[in-house]
C-alpha positions in Angstrom: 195.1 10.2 178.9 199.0 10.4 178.6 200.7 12.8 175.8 203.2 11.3 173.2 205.9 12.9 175.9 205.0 11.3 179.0 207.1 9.1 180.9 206.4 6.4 183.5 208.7 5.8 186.2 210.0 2.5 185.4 210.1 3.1 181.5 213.9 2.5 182.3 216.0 1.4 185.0 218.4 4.4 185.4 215.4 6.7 185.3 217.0 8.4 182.0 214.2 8.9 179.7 214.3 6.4 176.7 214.0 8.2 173.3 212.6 6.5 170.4 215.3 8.1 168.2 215.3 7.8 164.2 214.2 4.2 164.2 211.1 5.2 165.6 211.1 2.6 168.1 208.5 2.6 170.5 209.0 2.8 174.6 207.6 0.6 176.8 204.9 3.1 178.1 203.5 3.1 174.4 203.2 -0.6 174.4 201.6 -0.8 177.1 199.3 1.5 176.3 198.7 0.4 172.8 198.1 -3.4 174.5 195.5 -1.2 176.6 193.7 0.3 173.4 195.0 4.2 173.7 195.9 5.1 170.8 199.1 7.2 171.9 199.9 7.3 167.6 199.7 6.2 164.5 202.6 3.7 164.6 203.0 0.6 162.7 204.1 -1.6 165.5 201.7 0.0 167.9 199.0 -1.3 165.5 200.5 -4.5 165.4 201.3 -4.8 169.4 197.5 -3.9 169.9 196.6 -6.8 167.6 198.5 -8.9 169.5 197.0 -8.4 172.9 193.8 -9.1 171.0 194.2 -11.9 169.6 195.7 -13.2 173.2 193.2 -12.2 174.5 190.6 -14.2 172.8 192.6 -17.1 172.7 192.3 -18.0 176.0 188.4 -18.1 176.0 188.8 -20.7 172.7 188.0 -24.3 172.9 188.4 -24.9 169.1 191.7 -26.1 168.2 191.2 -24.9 164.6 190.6 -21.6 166.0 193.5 -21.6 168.3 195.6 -22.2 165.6 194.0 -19.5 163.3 194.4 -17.0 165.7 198.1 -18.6 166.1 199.0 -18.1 162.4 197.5 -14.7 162.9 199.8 -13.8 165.7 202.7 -15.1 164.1 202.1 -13.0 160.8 201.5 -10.2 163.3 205.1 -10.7 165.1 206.8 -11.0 161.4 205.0 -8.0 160.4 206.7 -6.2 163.5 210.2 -8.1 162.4 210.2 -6.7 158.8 209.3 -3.2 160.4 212.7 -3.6 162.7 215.0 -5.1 159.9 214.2 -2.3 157.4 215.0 0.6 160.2 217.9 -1.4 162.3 221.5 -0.5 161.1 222.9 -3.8 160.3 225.6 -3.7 162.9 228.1 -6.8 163.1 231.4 -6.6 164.9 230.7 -6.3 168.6 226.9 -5.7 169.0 225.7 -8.8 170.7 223.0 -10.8 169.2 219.7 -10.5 171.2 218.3 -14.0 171.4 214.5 -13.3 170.0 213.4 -11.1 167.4 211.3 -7.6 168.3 208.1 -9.3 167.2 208.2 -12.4 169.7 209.6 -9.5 172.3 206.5 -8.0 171.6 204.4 -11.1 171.4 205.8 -11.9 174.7 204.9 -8.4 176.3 201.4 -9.1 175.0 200.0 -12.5 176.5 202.1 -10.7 179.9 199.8 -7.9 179.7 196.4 -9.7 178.7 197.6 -13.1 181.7 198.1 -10.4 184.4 194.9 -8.9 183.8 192.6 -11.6 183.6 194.5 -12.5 186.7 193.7 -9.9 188.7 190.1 -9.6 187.0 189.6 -13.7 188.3 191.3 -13.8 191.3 191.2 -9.9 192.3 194.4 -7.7 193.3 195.8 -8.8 196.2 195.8 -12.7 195.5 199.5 -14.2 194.8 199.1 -15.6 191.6 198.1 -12.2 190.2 200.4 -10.5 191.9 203.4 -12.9 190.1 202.2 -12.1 187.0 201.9 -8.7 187.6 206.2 -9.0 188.6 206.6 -11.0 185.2 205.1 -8.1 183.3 207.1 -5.6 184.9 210.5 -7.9 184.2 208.9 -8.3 180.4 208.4 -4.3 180.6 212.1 -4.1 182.1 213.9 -6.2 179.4 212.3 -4.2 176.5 213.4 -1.1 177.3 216.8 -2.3 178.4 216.8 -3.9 174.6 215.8 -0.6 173.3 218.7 1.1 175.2 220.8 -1.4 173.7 219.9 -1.4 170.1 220.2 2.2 170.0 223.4 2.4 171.9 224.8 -0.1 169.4 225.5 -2.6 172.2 222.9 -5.0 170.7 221.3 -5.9 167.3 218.8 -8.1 166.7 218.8 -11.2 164.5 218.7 -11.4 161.1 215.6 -12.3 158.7 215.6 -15.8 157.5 
């Protein structure tokens, strides 16, 4: 499969290649193929993201409210897991880094139920139908807004918010 190198067109909007530099921050392509199952390493939030996608997975199928909200707390101790992995590695910036409105975790989160809703899509309704193809476009602006976080946070444009 892909090498820890490889790049997908799209991994960033000015086609520079994103770096996860010291923090060890993870591209969008390694999401995506952790949500997916390849292992591309042996990365905390990797792990975690993979979880995620899981557990969205098999939410949807769930009828059982107290299961649904297992699987919730789950995904919620998941995304702080993700959270306390960022806060330990982020420089705490202040001055004029602007404050991203969600944490990495519920970026993640987000990226996760994007992947798993625009593949049950297209395995229901098949390829070419519009719904799945609308999901498909929210993924890729899920995909897009990571990796322009990324750039951020790394640039020091950004920072994310604090731990309460």
């Amino acid at each position: 499969m892909f090498e820890q190198s490889v790049m997908v067109p799209g991994d960033v909007r000015t086609g520079a290649a994103v770096i996860a530099a010291s923090p060890g921050l993870p591209t969008a392509t390694q999401l995506l193929c952790s949500f997916q199952g390849t292992r591309f390493e042996d990365h905390e939030v990797l792990r975690s993201a993979r979880a995620l996608a899981l557990l969205h997975g098999r939410r949807v199928t769930m009828r059982d409210a107290l299961l649904v909200a297992e699987v919730d707390e789950r995904r919620r101790e998941l995304v702080e897991d993700i959270d306390d992995w960022a806060h330990s590695r982020s420089p705490h910036r202040g001055g004029d880094a602007l404050i991203h409105a969600e944490t990495l975790g519920a970026v993640i989160d987000r990226m996760a139920w994007g992947w798993v809703d625009a593949n049950q899509s297209v395995e229901i309704d098949g390829a070419r139908d519009h719904q799945a193809r609308k999901r498909w476009h929210r993924l890729a602006e899920l995909i897009d807004g990571y990796t322009e976080l990324i750039g951020d946070l790394l640039q020091g444009g950004r920072r994310l918010p604090g731990r309460v």
